[in-house]
DOKOL-943451 format. One record per residue (C-alpha): x, y, z. Coordinates in steps of 0.1 Angstrom, whole numbers, plus 2048, in hexadecimal, padded with zeros to 3 digits. Example, Ala and Ser with C-alpha at 12.3 -4.5 7.8 and 13.67 -1.06 7.14 Angstrom:
87B7D384E
8897F5847
***
This chain:
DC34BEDB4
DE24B0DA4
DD24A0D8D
DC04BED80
DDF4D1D7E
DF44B8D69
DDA4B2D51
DD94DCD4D
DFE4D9D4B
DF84C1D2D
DDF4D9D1B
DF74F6D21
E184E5D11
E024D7CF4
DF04F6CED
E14506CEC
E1E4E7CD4
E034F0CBD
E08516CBC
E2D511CB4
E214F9C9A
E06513C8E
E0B537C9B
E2F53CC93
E2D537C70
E24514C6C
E0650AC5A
DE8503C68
DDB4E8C52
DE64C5C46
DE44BFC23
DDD49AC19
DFF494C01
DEA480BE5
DED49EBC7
DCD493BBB
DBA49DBDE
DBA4BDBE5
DA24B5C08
DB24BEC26
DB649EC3C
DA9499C61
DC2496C7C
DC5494C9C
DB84B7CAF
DA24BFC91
D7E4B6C9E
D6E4BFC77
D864B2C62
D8C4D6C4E
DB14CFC4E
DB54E8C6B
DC04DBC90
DA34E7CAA
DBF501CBD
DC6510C9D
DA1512C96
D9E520CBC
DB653BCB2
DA6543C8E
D82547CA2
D7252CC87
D61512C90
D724F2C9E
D524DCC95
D494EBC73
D604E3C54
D56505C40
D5151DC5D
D45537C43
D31522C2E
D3E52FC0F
D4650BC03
D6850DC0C
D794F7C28
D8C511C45
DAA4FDC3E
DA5502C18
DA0527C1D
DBD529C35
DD151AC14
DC252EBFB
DCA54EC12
DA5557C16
D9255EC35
D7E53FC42
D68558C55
D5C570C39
D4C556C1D
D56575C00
D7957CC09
D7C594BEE
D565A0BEF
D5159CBC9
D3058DBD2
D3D565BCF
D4154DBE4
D64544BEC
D62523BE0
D4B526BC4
D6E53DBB7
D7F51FBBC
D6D507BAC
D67521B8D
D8F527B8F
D8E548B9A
DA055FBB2
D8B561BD0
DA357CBDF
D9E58CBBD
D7F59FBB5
D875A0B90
D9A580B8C
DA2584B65
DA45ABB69
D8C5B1B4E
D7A5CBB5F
D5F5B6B68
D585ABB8D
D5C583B8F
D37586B9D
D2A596B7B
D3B57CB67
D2E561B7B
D12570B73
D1157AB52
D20553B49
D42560B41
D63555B4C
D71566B6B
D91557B62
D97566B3D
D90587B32
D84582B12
D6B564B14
D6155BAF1
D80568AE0
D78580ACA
D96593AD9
D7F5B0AEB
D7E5B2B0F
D5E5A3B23
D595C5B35
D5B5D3B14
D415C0B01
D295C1B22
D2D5E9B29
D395F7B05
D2F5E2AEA
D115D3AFC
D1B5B5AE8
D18591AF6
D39589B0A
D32561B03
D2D566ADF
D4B570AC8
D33578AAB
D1458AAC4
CFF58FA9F
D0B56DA8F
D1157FA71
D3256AA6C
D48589A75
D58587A9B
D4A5A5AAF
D6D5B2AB1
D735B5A89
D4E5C9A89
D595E2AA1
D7B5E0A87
D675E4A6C
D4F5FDA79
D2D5E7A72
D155DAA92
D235BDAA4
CFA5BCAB0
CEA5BFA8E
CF25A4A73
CEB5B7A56
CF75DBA60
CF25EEA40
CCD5DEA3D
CD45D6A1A
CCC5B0A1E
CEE5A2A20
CFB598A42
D1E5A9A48
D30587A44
D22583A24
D2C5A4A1A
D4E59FA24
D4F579A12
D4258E9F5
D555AC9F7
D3E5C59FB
D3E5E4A18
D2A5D6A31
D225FEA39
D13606A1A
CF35F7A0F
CFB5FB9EA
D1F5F89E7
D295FD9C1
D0C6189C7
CF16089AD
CD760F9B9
CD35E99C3
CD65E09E6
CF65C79EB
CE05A99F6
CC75AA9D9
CE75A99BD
CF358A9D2
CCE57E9CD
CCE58C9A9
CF157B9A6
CFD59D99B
D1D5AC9AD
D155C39C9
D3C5D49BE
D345DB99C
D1A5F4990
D195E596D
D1B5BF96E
D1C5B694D
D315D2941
D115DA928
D18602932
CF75FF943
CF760196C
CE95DF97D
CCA5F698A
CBE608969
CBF5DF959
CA65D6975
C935FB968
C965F0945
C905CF947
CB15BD93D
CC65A6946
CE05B495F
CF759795D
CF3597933
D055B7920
CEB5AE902
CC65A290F
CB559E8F5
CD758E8DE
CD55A98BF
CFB5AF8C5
CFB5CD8D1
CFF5D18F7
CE45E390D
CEF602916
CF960D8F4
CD46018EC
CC761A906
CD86348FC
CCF6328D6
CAB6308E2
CA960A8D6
C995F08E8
CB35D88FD
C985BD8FB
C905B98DA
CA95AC8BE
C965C48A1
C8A5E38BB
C765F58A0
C6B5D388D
C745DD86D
C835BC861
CA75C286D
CB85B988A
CC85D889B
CE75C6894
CE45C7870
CD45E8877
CF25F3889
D075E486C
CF45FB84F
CF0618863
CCF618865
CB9624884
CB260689A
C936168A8
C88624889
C7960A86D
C78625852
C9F637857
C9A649838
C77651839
C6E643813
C4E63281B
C6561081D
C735FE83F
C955FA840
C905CF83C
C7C5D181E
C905EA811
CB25D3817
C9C5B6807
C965CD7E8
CBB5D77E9
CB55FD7ED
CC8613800
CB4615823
CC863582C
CBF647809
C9C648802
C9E64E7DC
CB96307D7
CB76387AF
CB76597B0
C9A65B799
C896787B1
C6E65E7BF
C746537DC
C7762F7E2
C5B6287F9
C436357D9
C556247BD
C4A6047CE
C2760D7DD
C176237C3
C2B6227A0
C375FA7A2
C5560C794
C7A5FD79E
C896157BA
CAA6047AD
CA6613786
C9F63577F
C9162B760
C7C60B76A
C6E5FD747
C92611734
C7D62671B
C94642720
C78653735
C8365575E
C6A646773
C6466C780
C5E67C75D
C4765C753
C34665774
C30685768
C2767E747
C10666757
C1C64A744
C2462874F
C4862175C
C445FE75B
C39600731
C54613719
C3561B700
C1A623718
C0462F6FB
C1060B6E2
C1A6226C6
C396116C4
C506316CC
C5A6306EC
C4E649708
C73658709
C7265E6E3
C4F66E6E9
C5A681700
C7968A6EF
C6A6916CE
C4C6A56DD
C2E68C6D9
C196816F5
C2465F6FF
BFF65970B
BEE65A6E6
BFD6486C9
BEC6656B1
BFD6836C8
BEF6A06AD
BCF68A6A5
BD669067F
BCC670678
BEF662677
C00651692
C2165F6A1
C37642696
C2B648670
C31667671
C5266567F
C5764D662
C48665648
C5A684654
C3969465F
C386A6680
C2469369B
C1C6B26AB
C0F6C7695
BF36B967F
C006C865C
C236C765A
C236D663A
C0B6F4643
BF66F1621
BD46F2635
BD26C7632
BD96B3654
BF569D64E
BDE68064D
BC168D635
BE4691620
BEE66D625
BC966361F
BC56775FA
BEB66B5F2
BF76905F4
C19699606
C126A1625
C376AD622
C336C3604
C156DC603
C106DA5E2
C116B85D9
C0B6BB5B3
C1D6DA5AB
C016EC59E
C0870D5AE
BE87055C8
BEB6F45ED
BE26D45F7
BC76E060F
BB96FF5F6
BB66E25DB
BA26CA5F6
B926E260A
B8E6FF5F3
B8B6FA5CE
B886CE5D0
B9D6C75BA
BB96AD5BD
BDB6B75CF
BEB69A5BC
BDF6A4599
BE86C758D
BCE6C5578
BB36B2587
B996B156B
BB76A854D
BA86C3534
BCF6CD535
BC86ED54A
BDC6EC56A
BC36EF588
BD270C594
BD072256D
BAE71656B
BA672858E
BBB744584
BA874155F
B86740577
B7B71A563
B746FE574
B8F6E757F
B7C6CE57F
B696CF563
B806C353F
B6C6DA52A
B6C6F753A
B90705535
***
């Protein structure tokens, strides 16, 4: 009996021992002093070695024998330290463990550990940080990206366009889309390039931003080449958006558009001149006849006529039929310089290439001139050429200069004047002698019986008989 009641004695004066040590604001774990062990050590009066003496356990109601009373992967004495409750295995009901918030550095009295809105649970889950707001720091809040944004909290670029998710929500494009105007140029292209990662066709074009990168065009400039012709109507047309002058003529595209010439080709209507030189003379580039002689403007530079005149001699034929149909020079009003314009020897229908188109050795001008048809050496056909009787003093026009009823060259033939009608002076008329009475218009008395021809017609004899007077 006294046995029993000294070794209750005992118990009672240790258990008071231990609560001083425990319940009056003592600790009721040992802590093993090495920093780099965190374990609680066993001591004496703690039966599972969780750092916390079996009386103090008694008192807690956990479980003398079992190290992590709440299974939570958390020793009691570790919980006792950390200030969470070794009997509830979620002391802050986020839905982990107490010691899986330990071991991942969070709070475990501390539902949202880094405050970002976001249960340490759902991180955990989600593969965030429970311990920073902002997990892949792109400066927007996890809770943010998960609920707003729907953007991925691990990934600061969510599209991996190049552009963090937080300078997309800046800059108004889709942090979830990588190309948010659709224009075939991801948004960090478009902001390496320049471009508005909003608008499809930023210098507005007509040509999406991602085919002028492709194009090697620039997506900020409507007009690459500066050739007054937009980037898009070069693709219409053909050219060369990144060359003012395609086709090399010197003269840039646009201006070639809007003339009506062809950007492609160096001589658009093919008339012999570039639309350089055209542009140089003035002449139409899309028109190979500007003057509309009948000549193209090359051969007419090649000839030396005027290509913007089309009667360059002002002979009133145009140029285009001087060469074609008369052979005459467009360049000499008076091609063969008989004194007879290329336009009056047309209409005379003699040659403007021959002075004397009719060889009578007068000139078609001096036919002309004079009267006489340049086209027949005999213009009156009085049997004397014109030339003759130009050098007689006879009228090539009219067949008997002297109007005595003779032609000049019946005159010239019997050795009468065809200048003088009465040749002999014998009161009768060349042609009334030849034609009328025979007798001789260079004898006045044509039989000699000493009777002029004309008393003997008066005197009714015969003048040509010498004995009848």
């Amino acid at each position: 009996m006294l046995r029993r009641l000294f070794r209750y004695s005992v118990l009672w004066i240790l258990s008071i021992s231990f609560l001083t040590l425990t319940g009056c604001g003592g600790t009721d774990t040992v802590q093993n002093t090495n920093s780099n062990d965190n374990s609680t050590m066993s001591i004496p009066g703690d039966s599972d070695g969780d750092g916390l003496l079996d009386l103090a356990e008694l008192g807690r109601g956990t479980d003398v024998l079992r190290t992590d009373t709440d299974n939570d992967d958390l020793a009691d004495g570790a919980e006792i330290t950390a200030g969470t409750n070794p009997l509830d295995p979620d002391s802050d009901n986020d839905g982990l463990l107490d010691g899986d918030e330990v071991t991942a550095g969070a709070d475990p009295l501390d539902r949202d550990s880094d405050d970002d809105f976001l249960t340490d649970f759902q991180e955990v889950s989600l593969g965030t940080n429970p311990t920073a707001a902002d997990s892949d720091g792109d400066t927007l809040n996890d809770f943010v990206e998960v609920e707003d944004h729907h953007t991925d909290p691990l990934l600061a670029d969510s599209d991996g366009d190049g552009v963090n998710d937080a300078d997309e929500l800046t800059d108004a494009t889709n942090p979830l889309v990588a190309d948010s105007d659709n224009d075939g140029l991801n948004d960090g292209a478009e902001a390496t390039a320049g471009s508005d990662p909003t608008l499809p066709d930023t210098d507005g074009d007509g040509i999406l931003d991602g085919t002028e990168i492709t194009l090697g065009t620039n997506p900020l400039n409507a007009d690459t080449d500066a050739d007054e012709l937009s980037d898009s109507a070069e693709l219409t047309a053909g050219t060369d958006p990144l060359d003012a002058d395609t086709d090399d003529d010197g003269i840039p595209d646009g201006q070639e558009i809007d003339d009506g010439d062809n950007p492609l080709l160096q001589d658009a209507d093919s008339d012999g001149l570039t639309d350089t030189e055209e542009a140089d003379l003035g002449t139409d580039p899309g028109d190979p006849d500007s003057d509309n002689d009948g000549l193209e403007d090359g051969p007419e530079v090649d000839l030396t006529t005027n290509p913007l005149d089309n009667d360059t001699d002002d002979d009133s034929i145009i140029d285009g039929d001087e060469v074609q149909l008369h052979n005459s020079s467009p360049l000499l009003a008076d091609t063969d310089g008989d004194g007879l314009n290329d336009a009056a020897e047309i209409l005379n229908h003699t040659d403007p290439n021959d002075t004397d188109s009719d060889e009578d050795t007068l000139t078609d001008g001096e036919e002309v001139e004079m009267g006489s048809d340049p086209l027949d050496p005999d213009t009156d056909g009085d049997g004397v050429d014109d030339p003759v009787e130009i050098t007689d003093g006879t009228d090539p026009v009219d067949t008997d200069s002297d109007n005595d009823g003779l032609l000049d060259g019946a005159e010239k033939t019997t050795g009468a004047d065809p200048l003088d009608n009465d040749s002999d002076d014998d009161q009768l008329n060349d042609g009334a002698e030849v034609n009328e009475y025979g007798t001789s218009p260079i004898l006045a008395d044509t039989d000699g019986d000493g009777a002029s021809d004309s008393a003997e017609i008066i005197g009714q004899t015969d003048p040509l008989d010498p004995t009848d007077f």
